[in-house]
Every structure is written in C-alpha cells, then in structure tokens.
Backbone as JSON Lines, residues from 0, in Angstrom:
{"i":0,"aa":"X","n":[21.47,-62.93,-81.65],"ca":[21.18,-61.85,-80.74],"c":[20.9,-60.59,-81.57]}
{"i":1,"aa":"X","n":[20.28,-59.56,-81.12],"ca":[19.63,-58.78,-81.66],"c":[20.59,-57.95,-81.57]}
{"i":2,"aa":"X","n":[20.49,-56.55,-82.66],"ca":[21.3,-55.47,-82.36],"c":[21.0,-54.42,-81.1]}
{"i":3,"aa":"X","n":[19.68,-54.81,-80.98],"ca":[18.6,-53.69,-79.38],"c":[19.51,-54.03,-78.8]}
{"i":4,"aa":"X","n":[19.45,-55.74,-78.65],"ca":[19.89,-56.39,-77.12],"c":[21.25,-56.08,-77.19]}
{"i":5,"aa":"X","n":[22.36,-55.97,-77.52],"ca":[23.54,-55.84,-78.26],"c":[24.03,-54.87,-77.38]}
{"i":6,"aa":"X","n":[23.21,-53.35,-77.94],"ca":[23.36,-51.85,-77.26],"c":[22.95,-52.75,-75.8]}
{"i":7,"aa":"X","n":[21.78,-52.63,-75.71],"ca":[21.3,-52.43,-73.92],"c":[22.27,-53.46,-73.26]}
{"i":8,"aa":"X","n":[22.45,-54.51,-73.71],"ca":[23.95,-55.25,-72.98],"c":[25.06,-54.5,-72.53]}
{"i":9,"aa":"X","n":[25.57,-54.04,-73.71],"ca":[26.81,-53.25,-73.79],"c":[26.75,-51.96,-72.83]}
{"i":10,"aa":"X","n":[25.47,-51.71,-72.66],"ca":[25.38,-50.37,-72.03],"c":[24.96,-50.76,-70.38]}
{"i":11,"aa":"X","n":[24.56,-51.86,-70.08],"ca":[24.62,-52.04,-68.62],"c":[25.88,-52.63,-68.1]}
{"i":12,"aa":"X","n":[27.02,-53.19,-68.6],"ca":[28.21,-53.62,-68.79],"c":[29.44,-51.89,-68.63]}
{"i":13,"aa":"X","n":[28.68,-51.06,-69.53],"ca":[29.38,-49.74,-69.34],"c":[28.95,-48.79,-68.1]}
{"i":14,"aa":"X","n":[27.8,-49.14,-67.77],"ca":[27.55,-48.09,-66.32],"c":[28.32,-49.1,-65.03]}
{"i":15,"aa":"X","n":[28.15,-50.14,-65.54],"ca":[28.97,-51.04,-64.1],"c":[30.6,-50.77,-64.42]}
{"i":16,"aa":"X","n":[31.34,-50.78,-65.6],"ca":[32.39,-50.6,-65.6],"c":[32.7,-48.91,-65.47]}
{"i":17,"aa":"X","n":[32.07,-47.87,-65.56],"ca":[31.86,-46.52,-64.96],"c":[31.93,-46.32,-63.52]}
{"i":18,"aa":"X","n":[30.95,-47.17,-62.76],"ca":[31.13,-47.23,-61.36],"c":[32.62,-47.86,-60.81]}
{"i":19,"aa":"X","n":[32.97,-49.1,-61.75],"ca":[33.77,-49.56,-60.93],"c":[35.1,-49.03,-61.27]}
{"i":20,"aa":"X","n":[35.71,-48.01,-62.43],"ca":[36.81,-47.74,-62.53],"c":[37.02,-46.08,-61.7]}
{"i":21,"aa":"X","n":[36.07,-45.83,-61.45],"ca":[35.45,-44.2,-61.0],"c":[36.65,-43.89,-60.3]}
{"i":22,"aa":"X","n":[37.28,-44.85,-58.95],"ca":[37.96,-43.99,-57.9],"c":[39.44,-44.73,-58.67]}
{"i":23,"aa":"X","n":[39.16,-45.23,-58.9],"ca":[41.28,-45.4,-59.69],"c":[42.03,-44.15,-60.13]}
{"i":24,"aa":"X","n":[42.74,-43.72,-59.41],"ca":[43.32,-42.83,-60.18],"c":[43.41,-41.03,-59.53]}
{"i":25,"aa":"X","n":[41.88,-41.42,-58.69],"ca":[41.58,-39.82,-57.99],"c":[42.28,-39.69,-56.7]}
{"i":26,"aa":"X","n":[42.84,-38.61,-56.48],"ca":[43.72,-37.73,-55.77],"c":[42.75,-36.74,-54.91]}
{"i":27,"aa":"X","n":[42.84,-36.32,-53.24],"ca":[42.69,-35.68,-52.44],"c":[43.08,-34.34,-52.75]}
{"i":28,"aa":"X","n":[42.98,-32.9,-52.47],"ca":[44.06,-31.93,-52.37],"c":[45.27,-32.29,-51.59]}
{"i":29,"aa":"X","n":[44.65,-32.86,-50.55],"ca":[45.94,-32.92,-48.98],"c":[47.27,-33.8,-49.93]}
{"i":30,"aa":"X","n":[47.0,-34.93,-50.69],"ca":[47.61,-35.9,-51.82],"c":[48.51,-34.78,-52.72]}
{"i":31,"aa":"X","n":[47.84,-34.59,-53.34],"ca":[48.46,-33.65,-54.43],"c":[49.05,-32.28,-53.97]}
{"i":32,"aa":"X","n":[48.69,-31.93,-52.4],"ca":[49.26,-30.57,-51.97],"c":[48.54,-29.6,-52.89]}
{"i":33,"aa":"X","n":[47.75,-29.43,-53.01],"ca":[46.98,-28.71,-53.71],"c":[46.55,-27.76,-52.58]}
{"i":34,"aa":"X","n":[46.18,-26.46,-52.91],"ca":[44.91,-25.87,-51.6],"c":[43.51,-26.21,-51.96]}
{"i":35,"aa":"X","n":[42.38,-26.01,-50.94],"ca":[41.39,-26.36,-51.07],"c":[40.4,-25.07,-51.39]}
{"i":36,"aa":"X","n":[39.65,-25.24,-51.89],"ca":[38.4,-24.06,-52.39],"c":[37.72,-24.33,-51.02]}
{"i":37,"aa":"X","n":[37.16,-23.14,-51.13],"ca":[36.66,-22.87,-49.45],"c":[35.27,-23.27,-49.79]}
{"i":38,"aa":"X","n":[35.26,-24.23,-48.6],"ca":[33.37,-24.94,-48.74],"c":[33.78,-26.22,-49.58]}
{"i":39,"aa":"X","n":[34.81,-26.81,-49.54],"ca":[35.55,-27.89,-50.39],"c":[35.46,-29.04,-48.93]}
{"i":40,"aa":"X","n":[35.01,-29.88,-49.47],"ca":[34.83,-31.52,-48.64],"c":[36.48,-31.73,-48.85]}
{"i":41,"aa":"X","n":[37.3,-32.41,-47.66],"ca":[38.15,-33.08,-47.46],"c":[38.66,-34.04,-48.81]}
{"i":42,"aa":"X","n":[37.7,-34.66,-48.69],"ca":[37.47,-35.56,-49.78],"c":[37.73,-35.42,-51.17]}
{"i":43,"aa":"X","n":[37.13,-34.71,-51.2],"ca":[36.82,-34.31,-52.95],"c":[38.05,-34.36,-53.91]}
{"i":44,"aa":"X","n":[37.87,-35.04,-54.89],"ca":[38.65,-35.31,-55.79],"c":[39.12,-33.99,-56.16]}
{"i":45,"aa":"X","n":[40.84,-33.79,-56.38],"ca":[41.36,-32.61,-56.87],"c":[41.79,-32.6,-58.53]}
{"i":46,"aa":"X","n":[41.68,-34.34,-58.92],"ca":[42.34,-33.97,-60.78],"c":[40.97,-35.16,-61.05]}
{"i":47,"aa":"X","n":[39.83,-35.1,-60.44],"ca":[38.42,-35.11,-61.17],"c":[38.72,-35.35,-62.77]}
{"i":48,"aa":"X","n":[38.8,-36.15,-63.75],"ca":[39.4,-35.96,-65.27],"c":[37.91,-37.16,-66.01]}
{"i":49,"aa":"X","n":[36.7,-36.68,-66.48],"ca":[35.77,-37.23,-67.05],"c":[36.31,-38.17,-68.16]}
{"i":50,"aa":"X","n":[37.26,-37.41,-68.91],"ca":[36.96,-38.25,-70.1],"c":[38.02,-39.52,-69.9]}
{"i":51,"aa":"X","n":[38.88,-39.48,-68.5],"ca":[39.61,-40.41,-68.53],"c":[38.62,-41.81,-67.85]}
{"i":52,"aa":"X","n":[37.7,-41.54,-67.07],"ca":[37.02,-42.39,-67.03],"c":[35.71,-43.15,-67.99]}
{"i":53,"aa":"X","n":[35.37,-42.48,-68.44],"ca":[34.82,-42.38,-70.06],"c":[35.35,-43.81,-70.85]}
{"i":54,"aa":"X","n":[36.74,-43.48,-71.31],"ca":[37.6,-44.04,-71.58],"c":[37.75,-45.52,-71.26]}
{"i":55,"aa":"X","n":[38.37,-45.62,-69.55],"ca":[38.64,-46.88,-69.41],"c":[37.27,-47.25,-69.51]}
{"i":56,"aa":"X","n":[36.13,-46.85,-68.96],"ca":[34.45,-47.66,-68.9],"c":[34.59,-48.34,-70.32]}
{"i":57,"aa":"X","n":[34.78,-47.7,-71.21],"ca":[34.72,-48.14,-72.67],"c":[35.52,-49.12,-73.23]}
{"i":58,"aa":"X","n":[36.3,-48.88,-72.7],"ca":[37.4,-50.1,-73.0],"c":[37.2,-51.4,-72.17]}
{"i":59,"aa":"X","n":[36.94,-51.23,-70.78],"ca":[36.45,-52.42,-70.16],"c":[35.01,-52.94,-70.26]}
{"i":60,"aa":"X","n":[34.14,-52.08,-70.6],"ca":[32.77,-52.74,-71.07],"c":[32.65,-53.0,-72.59]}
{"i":61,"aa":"X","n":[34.12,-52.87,-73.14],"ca":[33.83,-53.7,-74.39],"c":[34.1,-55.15,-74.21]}
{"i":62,"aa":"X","n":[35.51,-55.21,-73.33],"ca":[35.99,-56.37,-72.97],"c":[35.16,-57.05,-72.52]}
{"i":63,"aa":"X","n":[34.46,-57.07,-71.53],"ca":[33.39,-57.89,-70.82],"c":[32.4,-58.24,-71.65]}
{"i":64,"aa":"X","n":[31.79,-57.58,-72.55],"ca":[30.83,-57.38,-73.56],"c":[31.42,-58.5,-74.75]}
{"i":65,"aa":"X","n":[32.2,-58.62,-74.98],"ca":[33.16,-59.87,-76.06],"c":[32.82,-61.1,-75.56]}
{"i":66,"aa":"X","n":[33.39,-60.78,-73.79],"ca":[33.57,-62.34,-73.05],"c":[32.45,-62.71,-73.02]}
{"i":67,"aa":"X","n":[31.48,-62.26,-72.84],"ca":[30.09,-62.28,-72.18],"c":[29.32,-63.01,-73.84]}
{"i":68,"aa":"X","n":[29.56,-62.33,-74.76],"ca":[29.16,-62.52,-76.15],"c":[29.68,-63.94,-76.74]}
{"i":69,"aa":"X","n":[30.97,-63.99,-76.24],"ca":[31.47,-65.32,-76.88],"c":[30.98,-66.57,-75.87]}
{"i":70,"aa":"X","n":[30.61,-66.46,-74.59],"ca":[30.37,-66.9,-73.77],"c":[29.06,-67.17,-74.57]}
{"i":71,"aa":"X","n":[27.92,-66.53,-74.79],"ca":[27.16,-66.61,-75.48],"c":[26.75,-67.58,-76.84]}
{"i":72,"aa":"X","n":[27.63,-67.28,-77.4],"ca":[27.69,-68.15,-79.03],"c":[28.66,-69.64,-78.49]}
{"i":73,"aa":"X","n":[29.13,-69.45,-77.31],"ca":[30.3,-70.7,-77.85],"c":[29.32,-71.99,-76.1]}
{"i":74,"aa":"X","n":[28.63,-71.28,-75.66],"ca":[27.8,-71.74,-74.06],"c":[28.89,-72.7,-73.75]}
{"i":75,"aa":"X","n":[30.29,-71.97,-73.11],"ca":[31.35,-72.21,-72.42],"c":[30.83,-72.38,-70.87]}
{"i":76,"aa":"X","n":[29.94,-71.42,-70.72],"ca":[29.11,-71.83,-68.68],"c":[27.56,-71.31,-69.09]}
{"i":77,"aa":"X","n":[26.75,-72.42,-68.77],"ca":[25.61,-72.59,-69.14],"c":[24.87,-72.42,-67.44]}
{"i":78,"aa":"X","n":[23.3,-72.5,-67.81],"ca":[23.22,-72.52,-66.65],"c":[22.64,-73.52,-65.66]}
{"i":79,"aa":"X","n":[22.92,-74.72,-66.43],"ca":[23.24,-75.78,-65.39],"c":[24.42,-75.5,-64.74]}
{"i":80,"aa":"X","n":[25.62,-75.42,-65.53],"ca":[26.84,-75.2,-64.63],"c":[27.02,-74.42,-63.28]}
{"i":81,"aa":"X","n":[25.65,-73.09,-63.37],"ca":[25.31,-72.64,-62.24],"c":[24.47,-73.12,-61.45]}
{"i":82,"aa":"X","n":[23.72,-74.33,-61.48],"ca":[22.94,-74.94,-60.38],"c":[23.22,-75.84,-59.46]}
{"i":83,"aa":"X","n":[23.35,-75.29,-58.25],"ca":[24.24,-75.47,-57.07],"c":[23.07,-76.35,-56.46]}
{"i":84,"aa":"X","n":[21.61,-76.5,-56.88],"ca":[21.03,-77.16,-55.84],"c":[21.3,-78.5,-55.64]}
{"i":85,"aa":"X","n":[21.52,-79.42,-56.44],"ca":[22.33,-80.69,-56.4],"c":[23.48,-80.67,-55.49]}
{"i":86,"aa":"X","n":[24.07,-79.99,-55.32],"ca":[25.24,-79.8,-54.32],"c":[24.58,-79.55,-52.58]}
{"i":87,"aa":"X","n":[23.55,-78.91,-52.9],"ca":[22.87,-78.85,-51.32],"c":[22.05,-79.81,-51.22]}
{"i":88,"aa":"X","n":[21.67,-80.61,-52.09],"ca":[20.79,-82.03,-51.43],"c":[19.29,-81.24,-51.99]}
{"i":89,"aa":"X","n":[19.23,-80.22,-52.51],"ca":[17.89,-80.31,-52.73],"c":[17.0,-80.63,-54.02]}
C-alpha cells in the first residue's frame, strides 16, 4: 500500500471518528447550571473543548486504521466473505 493511500485512509477514518466522538462528553448550560448568553440556542454546548475531540478522533482513527491495515496484509474478511448473494438464491 502506498504512503498517498495510507494518509487518505487514515484521514477518512479520522473525519468519521470526529463525527462520531463529537457529542460524548458535551454539556447543555441548563446541565452544568451555567447561564446562557443571550441569543444562545437551548442546546448549545456549554464546555465545547476542540482539542479534546481532536484527540479522541486521533486516537480512534488510528485504531481503526491498524485494524483495517492488518485486515489488509493478513485478508482476515475478504470479499467473498461479504457476498451474501449465495445466501439469497441468486
């Protein structure tokens, strides 16, 4: 595998693990008893912290990025293993 492919792997692995660690962790004002800034959504995250999500993205899109890699070199699930059409008769 290439070093290009390597990055651009690793880096679509890190925007999905960005999205998916995003709300772990975030707090409401009403939560934290905080007051709200006026013109402030209900909603809105009150301890908002970038680099903590940064962080886990990086740490979990390395992990996946290993599995995915060794998965790769060692073809532990190939993709016959994913072809289900034999199972539907077709």
């Amino acid at each position: 595998m290439k070093l290009t492919s390597i990055i651009a792997i690793w880096a679509l692995f890190w925007v999905l693990s960005a999205f998916l660690v995003m709300p772990f962790g975030v707090r409401t004002s009403d939560e934290l008893g905080v007051t709200q800034v006026p013109g402030q959504a209900p909603s809105a995250p009150a301890n908002f912290n970038p680099r903590r999500i940064i962080l886990r993205a990086t740490v979990l899109s390395t992990v996946l990025f290993w599995l995915y890699y060794a998965n790769f070199v060692n073809h532990w699930i190939t993709i016959e293993d994913l072809d289900i059409a034999p199972l539907l008769g077709i």
